[in-house]
mmCIF file of the N, C-alpha and C atoms, coordinates in Angstrom:
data_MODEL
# 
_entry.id   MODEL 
# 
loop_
_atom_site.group_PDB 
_atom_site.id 
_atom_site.type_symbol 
_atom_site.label_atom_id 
_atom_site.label_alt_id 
_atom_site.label_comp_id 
_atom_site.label_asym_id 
_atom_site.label_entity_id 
_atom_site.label_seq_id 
_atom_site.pdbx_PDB_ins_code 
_atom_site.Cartn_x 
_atom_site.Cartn_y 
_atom_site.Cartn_z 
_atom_site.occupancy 
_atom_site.B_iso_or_equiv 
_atom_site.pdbx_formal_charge 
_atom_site.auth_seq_id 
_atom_site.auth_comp_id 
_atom_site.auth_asym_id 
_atom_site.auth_atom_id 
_atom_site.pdbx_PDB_model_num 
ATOM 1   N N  . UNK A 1 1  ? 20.464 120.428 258.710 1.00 0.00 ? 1  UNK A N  1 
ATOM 2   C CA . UNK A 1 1  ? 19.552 119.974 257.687 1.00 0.00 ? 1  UNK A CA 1 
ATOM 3   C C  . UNK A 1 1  ? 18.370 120.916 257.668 1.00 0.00 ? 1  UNK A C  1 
ATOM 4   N N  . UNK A 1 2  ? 17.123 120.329 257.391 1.00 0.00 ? 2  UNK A N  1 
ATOM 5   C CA . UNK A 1 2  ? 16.100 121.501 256.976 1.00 0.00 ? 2  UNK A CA 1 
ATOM 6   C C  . UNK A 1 2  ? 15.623 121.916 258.308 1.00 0.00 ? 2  UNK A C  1 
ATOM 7   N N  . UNK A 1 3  ? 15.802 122.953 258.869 1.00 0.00 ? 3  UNK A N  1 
ATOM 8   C CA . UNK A 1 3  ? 15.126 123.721 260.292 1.00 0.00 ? 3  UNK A CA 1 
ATOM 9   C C  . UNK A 1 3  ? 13.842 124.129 260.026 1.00 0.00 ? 3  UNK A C  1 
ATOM 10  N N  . UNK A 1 4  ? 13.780 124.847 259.241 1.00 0.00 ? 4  UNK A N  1 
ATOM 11  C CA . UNK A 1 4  ? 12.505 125.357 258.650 1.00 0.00 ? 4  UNK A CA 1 
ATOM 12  C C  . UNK A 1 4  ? 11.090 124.238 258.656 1.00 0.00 ? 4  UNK A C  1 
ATOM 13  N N  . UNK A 1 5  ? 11.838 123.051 258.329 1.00 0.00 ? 5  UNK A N  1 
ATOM 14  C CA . UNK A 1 5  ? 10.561 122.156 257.624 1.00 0.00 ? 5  UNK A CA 1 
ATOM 15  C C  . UNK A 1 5  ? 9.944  121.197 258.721 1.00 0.00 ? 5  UNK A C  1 
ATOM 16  N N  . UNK A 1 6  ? 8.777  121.029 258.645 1.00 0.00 ? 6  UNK A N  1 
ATOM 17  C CA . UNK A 1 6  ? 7.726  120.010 259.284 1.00 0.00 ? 6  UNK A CA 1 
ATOM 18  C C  . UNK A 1 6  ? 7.769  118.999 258.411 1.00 0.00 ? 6  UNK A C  1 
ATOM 19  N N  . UNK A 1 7  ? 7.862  117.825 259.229 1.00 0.00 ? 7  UNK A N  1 
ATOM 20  C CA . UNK A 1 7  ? 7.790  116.452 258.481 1.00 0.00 ? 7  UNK A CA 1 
ATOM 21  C C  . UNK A 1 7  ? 6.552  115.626 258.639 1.00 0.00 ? 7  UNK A C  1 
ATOM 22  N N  . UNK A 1 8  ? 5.886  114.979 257.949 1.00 0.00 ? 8  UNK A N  1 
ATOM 23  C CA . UNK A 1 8  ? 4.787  114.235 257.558 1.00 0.00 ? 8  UNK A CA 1 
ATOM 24  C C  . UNK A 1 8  ? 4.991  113.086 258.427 1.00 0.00 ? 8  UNK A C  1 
ATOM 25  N N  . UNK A 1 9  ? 3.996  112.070 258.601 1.00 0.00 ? 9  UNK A N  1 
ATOM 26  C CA . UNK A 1 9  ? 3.918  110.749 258.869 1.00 0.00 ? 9  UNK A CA 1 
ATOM 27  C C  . UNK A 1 9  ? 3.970  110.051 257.556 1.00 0.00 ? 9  UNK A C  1 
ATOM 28  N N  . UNK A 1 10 ? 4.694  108.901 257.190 1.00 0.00 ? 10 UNK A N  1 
ATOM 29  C CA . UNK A 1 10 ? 4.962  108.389 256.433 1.00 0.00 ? 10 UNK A CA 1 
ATOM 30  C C  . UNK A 1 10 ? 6.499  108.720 255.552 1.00 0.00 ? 10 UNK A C  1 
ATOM 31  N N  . UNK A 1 11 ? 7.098  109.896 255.902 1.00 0.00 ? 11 UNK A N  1 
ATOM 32  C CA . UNK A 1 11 ? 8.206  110.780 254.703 1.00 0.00 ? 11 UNK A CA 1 
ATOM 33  C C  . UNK A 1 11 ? 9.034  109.936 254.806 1.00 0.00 ? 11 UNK A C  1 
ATOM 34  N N  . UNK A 1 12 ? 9.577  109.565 253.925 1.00 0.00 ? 12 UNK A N  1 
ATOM 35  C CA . UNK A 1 12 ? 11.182 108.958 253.709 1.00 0.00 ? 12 UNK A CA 1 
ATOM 36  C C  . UNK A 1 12 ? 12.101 109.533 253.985 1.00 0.00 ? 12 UNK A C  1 
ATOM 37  N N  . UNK A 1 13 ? 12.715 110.030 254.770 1.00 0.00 ? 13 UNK A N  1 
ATOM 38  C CA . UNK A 1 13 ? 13.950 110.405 255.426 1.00 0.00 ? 13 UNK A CA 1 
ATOM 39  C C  . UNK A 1 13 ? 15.431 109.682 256.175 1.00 0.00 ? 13 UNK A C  1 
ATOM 40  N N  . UNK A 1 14 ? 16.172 110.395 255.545 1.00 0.00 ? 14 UNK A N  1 
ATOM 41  C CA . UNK A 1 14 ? 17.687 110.114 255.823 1.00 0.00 ? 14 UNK A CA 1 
ATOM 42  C C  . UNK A 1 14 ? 18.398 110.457 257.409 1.00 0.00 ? 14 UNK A C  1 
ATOM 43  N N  . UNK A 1 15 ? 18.419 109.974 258.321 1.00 0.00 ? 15 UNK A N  1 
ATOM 44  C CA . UNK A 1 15 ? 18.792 111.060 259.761 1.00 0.00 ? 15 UNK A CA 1 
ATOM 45  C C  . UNK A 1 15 ? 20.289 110.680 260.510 1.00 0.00 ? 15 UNK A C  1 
ATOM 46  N N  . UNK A 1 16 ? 20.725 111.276 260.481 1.00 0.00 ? 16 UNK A N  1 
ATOM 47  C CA . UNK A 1 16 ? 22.364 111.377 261.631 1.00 0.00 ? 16 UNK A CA 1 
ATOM 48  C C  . UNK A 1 16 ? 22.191 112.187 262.716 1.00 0.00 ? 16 UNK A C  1 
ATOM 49  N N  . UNK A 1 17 ? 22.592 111.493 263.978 1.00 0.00 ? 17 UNK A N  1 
ATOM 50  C CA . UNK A 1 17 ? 22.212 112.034 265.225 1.00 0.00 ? 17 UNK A CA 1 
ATOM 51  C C  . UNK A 1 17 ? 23.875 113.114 265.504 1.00 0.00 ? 17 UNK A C  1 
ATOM 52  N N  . UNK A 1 18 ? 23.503 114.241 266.210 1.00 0.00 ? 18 UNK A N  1 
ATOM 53  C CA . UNK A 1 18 ? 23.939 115.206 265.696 1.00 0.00 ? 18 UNK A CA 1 
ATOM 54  C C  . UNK A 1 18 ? 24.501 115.359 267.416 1.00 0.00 ? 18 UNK A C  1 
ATOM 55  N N  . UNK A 1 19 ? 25.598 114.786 267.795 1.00 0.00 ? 19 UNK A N  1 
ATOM 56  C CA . UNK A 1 19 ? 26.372 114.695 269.005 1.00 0.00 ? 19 UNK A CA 1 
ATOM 57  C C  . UNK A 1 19 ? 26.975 115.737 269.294 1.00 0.00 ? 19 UNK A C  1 
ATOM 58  N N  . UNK A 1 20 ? 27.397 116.620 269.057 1.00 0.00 ? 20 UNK A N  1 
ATOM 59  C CA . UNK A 1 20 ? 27.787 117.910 269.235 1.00 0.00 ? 20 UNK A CA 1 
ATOM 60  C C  . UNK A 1 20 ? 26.869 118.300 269.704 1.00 0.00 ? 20 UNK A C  1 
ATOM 61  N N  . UNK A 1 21 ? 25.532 118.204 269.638 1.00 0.00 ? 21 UNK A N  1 
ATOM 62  C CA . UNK A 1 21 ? 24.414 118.873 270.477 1.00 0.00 ? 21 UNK A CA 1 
ATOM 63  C C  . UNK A 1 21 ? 24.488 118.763 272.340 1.00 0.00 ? 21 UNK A C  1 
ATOM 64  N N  . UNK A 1 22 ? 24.523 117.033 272.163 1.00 0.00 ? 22 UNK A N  1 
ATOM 65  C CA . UNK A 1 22 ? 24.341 116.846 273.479 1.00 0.00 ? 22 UNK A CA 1 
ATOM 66  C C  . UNK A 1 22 ? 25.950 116.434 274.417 1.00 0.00 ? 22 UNK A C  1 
ATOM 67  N N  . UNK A 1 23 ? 26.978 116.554 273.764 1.00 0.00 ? 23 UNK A N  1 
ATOM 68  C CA . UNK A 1 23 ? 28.330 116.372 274.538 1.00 0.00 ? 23 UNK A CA 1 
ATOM 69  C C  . UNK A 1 23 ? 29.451 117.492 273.702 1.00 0.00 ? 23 UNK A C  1 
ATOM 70  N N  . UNK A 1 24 ? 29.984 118.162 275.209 1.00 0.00 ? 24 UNK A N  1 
ATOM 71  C CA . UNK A 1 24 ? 30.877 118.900 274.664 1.00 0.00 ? 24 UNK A CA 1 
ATOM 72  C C  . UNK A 1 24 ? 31.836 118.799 275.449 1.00 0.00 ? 24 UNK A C  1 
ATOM 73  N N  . UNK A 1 25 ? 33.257 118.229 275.254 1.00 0.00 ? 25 UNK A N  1 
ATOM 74  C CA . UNK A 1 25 ? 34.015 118.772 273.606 1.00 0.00 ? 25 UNK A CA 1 
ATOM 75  C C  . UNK A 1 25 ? 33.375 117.866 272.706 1.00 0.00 ? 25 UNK A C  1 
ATOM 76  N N  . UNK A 1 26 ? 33.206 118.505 271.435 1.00 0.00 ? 26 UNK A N  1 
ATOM 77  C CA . UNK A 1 26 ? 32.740 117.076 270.485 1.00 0.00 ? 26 UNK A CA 1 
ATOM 78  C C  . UNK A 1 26 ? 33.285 116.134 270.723 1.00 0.00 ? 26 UNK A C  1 
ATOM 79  N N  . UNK A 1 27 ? 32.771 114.694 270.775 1.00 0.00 ? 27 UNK A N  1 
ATOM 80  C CA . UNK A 1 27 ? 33.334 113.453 270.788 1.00 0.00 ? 27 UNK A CA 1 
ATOM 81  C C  . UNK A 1 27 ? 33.408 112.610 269.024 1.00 0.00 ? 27 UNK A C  1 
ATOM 82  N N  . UNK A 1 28 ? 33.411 111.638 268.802 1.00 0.00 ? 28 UNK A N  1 
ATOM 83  C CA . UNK A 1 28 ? 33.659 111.346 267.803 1.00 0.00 ? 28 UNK A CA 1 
ATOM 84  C C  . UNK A 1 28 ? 32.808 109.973 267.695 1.00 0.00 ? 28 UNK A C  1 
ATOM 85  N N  . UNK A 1 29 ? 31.708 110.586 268.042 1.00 0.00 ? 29 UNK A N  1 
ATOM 86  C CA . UNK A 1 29 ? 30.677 109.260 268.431 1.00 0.00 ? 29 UNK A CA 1 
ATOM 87  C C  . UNK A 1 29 ? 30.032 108.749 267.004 1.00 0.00 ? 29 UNK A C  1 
ATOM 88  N N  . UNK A 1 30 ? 29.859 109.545 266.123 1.00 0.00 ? 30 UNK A N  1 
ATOM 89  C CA . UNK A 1 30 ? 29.462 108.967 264.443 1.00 0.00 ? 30 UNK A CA 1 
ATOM 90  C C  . UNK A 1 30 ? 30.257 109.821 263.597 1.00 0.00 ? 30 UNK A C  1 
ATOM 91  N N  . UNK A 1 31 ? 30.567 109.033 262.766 1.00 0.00 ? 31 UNK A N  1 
ATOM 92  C CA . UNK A 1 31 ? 31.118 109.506 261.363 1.00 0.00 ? 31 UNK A CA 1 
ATOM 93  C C  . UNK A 1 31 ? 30.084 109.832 260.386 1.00 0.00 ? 31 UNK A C  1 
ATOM 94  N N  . UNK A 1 32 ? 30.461 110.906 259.330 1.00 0.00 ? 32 UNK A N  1 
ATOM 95  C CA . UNK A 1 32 ? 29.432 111.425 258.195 1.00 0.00 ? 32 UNK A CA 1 
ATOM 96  C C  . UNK A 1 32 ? 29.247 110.109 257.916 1.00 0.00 ? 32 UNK A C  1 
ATOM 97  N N  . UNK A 1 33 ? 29.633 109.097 257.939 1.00 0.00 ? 33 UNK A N  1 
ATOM 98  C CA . UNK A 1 33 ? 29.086 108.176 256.877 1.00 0.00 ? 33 UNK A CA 1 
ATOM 99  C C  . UNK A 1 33 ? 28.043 106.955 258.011 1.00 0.00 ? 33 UNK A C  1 
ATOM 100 N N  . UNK A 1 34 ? 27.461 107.374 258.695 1.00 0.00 ? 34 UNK A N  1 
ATOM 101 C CA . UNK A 1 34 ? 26.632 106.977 259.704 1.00 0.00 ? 34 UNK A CA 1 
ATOM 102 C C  . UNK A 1 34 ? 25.447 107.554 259.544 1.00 0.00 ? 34 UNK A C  1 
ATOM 103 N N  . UNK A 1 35 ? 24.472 106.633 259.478 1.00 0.00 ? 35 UNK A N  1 
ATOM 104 C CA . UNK A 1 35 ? 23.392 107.856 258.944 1.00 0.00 ? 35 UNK A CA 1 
ATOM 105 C C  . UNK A 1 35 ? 22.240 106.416 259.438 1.00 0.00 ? 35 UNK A C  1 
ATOM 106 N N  . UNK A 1 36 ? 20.801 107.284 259.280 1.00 0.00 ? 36 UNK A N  1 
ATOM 107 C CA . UNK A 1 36 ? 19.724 105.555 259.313 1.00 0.00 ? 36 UNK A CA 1 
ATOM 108 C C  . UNK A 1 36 ? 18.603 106.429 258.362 1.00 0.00 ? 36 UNK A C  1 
ATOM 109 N N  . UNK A 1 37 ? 18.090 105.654 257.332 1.00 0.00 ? 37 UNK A N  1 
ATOM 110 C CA . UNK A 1 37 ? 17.280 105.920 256.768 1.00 0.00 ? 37 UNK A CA 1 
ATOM 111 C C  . UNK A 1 37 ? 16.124 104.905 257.525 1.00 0.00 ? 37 UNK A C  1 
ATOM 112 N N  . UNK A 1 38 ? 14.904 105.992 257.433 1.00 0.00 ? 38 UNK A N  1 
ATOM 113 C CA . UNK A 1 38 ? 13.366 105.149 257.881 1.00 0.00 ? 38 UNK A CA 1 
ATOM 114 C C  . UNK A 1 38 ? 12.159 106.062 257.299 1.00 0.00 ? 38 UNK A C  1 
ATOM 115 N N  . UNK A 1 39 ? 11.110 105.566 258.010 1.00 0.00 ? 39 UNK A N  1 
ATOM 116 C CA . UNK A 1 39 ? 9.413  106.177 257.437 1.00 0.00 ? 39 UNK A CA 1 
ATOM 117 C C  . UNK A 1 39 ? 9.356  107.326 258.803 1.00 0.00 ? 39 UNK A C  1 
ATOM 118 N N  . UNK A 1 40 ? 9.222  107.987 258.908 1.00 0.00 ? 40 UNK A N  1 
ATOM 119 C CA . UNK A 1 40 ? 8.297  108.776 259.857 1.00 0.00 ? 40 UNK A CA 1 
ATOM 120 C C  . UNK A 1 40 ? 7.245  108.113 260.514 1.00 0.00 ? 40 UNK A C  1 
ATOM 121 N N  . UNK A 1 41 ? 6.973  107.869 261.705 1.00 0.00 ? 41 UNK A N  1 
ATOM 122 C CA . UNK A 1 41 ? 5.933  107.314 262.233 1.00 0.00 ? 41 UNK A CA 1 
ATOM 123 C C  . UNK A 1 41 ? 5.059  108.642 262.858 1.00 0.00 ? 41 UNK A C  1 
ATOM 124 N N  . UNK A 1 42 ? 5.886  109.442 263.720 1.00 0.00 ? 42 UNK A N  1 
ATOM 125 C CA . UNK A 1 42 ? 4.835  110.547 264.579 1.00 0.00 ? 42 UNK A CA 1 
ATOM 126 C C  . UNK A 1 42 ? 5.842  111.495 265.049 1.00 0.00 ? 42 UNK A C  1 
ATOM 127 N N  . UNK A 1 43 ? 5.172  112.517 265.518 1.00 0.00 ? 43 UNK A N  1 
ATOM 128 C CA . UNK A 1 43 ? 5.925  113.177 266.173 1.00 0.00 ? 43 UNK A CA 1 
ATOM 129 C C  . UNK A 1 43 ? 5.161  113.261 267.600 1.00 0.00 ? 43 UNK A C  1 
ATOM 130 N N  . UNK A 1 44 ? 6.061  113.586 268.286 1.00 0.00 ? 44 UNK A N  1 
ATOM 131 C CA . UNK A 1 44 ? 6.479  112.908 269.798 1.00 0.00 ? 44 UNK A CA 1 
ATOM 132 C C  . UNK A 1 44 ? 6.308  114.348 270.338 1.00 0.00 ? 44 UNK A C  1 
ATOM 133 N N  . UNK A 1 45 ? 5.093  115.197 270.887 1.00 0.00 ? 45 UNK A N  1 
ATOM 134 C CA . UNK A 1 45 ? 5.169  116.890 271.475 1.00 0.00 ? 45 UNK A CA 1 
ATOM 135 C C  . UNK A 1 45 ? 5.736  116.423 272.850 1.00 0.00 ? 45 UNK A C  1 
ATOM 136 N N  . UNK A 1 46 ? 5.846  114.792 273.671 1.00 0.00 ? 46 UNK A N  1 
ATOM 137 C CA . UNK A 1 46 ? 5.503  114.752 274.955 1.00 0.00 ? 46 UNK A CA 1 
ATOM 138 C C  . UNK A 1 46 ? 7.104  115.007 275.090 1.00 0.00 ? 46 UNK A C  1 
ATOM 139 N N  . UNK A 1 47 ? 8.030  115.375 274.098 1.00 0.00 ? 47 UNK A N  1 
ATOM 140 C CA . UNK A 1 47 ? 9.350  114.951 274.184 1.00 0.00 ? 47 UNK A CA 1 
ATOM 141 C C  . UNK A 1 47 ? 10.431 116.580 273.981 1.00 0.00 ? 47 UNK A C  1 
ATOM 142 N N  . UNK A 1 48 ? 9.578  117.297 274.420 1.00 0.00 ? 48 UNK A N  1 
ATOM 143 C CA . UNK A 1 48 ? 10.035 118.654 274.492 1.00 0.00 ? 48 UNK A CA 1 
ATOM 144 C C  . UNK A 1 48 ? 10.775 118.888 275.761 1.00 0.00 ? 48 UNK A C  1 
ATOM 145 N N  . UNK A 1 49 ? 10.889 118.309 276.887 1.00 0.00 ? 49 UNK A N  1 
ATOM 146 C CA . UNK A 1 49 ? 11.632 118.336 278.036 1.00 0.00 ? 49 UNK A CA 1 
ATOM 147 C C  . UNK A 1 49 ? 13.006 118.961 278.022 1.00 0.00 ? 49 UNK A C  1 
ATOM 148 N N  . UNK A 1 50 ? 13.418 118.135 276.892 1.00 0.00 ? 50 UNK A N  1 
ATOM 149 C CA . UNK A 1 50 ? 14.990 118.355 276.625 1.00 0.00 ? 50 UNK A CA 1 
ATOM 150 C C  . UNK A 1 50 ? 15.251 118.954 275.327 1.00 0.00 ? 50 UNK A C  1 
ATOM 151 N N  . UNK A 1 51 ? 14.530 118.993 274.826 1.00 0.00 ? 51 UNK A N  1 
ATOM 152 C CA . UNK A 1 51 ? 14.828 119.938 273.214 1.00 0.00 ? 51 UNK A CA 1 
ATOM 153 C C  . UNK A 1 51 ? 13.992 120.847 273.089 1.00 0.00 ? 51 UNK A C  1 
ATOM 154 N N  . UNK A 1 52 ? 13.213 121.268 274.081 1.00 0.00 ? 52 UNK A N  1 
ATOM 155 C CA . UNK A 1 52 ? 13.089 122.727 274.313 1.00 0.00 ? 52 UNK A CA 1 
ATOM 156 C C  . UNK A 1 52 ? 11.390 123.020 273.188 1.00 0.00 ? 52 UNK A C  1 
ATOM 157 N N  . UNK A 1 53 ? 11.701 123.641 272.407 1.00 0.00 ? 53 UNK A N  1 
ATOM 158 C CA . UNK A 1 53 ? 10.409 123.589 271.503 1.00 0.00 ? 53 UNK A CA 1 
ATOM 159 C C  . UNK A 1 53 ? 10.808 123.006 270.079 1.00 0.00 ? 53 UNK A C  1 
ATOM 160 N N  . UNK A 1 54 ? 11.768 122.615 269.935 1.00 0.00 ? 54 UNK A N  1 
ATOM 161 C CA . UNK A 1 54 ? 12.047 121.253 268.683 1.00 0.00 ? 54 UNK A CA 1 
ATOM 162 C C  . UNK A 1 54 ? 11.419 120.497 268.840 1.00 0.00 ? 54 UNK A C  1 
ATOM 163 N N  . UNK A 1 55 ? 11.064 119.695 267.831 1.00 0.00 ? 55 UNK A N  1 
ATOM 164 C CA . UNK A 1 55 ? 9.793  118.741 267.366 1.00 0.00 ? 55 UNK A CA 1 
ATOM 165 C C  . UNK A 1 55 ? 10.856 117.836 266.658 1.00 0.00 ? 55 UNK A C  1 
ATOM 166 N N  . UNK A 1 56 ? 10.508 116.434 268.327 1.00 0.00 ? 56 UNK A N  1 
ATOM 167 C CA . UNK A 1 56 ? 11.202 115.300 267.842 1.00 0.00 ? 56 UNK A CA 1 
ATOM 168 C C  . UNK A 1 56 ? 10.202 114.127 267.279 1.00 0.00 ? 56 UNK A C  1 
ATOM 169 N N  . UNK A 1 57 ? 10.944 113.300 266.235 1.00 0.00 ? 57 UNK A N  1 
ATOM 170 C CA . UNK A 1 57 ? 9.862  112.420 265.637 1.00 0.00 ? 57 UNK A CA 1 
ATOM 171 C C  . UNK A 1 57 ? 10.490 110.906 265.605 1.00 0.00 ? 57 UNK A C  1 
ATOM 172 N N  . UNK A 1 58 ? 9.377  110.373 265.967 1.00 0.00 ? 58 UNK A N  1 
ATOM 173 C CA . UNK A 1 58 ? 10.114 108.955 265.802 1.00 0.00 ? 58 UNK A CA 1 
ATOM 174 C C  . UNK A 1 58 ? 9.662  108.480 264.340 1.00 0.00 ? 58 UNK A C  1 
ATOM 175 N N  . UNK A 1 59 ? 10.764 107.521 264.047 1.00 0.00 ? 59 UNK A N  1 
ATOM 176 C CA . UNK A 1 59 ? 11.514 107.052 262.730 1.00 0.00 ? 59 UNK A CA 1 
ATOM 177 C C  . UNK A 1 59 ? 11.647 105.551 263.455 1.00 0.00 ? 59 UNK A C  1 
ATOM 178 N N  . UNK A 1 60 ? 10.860 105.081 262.333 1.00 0.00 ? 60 UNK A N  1 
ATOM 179 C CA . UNK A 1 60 ? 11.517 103.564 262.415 1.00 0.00 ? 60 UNK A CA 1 
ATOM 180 C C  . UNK A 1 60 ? 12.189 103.078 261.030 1.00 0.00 ? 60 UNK A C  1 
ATOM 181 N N  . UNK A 1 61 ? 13.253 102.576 261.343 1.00 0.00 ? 61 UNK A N  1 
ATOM 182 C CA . UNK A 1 61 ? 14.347 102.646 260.366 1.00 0.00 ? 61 UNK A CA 1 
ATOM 183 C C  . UNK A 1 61 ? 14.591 101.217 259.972 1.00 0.00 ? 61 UNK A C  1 
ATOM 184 N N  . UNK A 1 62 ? 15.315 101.319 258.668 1.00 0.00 ? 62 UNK A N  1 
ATOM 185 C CA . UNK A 1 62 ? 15.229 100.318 257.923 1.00 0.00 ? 62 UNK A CA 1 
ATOM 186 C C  . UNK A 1 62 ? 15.661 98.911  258.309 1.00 0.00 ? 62 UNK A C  1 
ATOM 187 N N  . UNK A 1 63 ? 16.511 99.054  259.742 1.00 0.00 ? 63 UNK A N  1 
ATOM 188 C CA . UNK A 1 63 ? 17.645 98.011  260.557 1.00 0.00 ? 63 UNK A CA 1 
ATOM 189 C C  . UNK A 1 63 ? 15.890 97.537  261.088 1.00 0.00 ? 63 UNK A C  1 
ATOM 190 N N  . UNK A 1 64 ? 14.729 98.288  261.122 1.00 0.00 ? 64 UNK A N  1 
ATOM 191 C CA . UNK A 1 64 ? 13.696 97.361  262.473 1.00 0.00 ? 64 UNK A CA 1 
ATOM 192 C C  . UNK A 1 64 ? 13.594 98.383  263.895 1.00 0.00 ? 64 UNK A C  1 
ATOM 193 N N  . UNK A 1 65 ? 14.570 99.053  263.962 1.00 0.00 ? 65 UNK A N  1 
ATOM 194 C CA . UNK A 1 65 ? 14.925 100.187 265.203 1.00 0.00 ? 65 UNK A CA 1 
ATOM 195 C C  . UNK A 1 65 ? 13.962 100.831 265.500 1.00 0.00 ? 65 UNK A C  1 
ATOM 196 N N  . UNK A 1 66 ? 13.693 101.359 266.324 1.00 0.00 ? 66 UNK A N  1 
ATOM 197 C CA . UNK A 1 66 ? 12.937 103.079 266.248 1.00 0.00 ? 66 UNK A CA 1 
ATOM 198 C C  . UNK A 1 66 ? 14.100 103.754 267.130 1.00 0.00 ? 66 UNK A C  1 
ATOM 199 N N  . UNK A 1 67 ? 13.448 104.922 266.257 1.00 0.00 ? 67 UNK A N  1 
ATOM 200 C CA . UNK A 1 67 ? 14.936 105.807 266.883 1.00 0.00 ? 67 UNK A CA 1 
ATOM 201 C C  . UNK A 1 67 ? 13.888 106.912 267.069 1.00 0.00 ? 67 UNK A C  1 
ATOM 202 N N  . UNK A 1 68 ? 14.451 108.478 267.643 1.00 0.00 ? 68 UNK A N  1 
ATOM 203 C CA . UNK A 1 68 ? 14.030 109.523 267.719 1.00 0.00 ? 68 UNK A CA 1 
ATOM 204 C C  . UNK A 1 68 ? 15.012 110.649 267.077 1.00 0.00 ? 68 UNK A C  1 
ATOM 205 N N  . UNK A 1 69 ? 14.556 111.826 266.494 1.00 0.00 ? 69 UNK A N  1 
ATOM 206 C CA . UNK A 1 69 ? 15.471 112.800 266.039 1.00 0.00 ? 69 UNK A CA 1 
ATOM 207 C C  . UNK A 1 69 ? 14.503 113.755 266.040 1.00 0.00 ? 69 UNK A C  1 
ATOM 208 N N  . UNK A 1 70 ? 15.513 114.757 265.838 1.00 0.00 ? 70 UNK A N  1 
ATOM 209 C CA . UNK A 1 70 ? 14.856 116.468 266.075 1.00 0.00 ? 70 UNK A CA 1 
ATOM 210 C C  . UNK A 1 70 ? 15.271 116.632 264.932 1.00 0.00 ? 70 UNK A C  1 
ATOM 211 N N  . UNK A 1 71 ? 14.453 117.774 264.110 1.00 0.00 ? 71 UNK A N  1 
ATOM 212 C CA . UNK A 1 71 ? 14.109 118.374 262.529 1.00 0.00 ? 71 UNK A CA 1 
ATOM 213 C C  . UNK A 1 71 ? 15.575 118.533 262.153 1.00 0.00 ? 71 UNK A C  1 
ATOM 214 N N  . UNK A 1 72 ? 16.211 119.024 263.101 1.00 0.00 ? 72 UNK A N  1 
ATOM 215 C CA . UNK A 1 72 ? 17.676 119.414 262.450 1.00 0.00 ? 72 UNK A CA 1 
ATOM 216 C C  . UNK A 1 72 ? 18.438 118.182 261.558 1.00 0.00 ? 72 UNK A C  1 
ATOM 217 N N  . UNK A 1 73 ? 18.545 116.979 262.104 1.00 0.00 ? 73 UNK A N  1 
ATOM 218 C CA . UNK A 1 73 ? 18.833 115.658 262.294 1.00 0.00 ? 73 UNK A CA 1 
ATOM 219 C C  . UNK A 1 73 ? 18.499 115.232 260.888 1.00 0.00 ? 73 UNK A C  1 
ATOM 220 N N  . UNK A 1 74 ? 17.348 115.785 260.373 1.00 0.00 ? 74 UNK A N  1 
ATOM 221 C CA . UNK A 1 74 ? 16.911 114.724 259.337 1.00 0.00 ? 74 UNK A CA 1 
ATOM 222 C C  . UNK A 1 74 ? 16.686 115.691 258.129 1.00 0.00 ? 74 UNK A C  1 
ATOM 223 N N  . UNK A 1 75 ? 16.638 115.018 256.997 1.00 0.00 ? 75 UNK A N  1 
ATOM 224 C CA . UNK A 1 75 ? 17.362 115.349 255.526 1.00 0.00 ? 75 UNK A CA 1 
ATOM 225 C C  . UNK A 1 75 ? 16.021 114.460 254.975 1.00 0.00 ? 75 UNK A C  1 
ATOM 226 N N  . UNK A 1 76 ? 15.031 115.325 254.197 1.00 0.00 ? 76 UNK A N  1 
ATOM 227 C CA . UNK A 1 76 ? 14.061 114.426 253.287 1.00 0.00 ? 76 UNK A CA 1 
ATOM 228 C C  . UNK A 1 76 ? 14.193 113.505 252.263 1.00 0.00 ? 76 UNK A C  1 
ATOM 229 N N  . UNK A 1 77 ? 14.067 112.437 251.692 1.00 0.00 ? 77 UNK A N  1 
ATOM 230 C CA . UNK A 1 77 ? 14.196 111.566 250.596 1.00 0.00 ? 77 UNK A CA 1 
ATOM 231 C C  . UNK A 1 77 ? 12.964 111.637 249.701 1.00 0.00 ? 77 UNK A C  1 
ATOM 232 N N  . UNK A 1 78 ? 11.972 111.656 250.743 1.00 0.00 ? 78 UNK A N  1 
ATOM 233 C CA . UNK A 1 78 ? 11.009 111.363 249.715 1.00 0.00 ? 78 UNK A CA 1 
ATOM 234 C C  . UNK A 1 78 ? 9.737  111.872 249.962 1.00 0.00 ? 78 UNK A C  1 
ATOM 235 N N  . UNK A 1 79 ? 8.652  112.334 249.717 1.00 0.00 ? 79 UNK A N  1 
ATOM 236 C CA . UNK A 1 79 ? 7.201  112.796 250.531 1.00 0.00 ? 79 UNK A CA 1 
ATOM 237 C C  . UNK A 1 79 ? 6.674  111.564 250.537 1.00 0.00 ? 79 UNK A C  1 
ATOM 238 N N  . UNK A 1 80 ? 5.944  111.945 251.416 1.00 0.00 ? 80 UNK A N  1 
ATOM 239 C CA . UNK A 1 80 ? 4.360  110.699 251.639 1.00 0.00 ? 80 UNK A CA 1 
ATOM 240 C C  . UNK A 1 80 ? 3.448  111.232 250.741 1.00 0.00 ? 80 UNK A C  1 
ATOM 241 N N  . UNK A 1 81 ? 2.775  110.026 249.488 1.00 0.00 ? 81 UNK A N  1 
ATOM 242 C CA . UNK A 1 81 ? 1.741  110.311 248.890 1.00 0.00 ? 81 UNK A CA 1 
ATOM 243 C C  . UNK A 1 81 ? 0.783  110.393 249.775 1.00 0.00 ? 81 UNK A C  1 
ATOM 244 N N  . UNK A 1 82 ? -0.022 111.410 249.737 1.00 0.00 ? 82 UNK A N  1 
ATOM 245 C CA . UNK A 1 82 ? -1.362 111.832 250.376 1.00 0.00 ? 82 UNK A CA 1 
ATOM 246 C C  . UNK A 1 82 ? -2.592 110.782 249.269 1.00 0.00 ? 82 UNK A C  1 
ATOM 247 N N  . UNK A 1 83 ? -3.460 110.287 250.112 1.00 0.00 ? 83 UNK A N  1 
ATOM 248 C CA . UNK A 1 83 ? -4.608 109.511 249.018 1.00 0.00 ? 83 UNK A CA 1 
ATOM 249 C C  . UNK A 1 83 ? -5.715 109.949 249.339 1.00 0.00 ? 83 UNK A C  1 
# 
């Protein structure tokens, strides 16, 4: 998904956790059609341990969840109006 891009607090975003990252041989742990849409809450710098200098953000998603994902992971829907 977008590597390039920094995500906002508030953005509407689409995210699928991307298992091939962290188990190999691929397993078959989500299907394309697995996905969680949520708001952006923050991004998380304390969470570089394991993803190195990727910038993971927590997402709380539409199920109530919070989840975490790295930029790769997530696909924009929508911007946050700035006021």
């Amino acid at each position: 998904m977008g590597d390039d891009r920094e995500y906002e607090v508030g953005d509407l975003v689409l995210c699928r956790f991307d298992y091939e990252y962290l188990f190999y041989p691929p397993h078959n742990f989500a299907s394309k059609e697995s996905f969680y849409i949520g708001i952006i809450l923050c991004q998380k710098e304390d969470a570089m341990f394991f993803f190195h200098d990727d910038v993971v953000y927590e997402v709380l998603c539409l199920d109530g969840h919070h989840r975490f994902f790295v930029k790769w992971e997530i696909e924009i829907l929508r911007k946050a109006k700035k006021s």
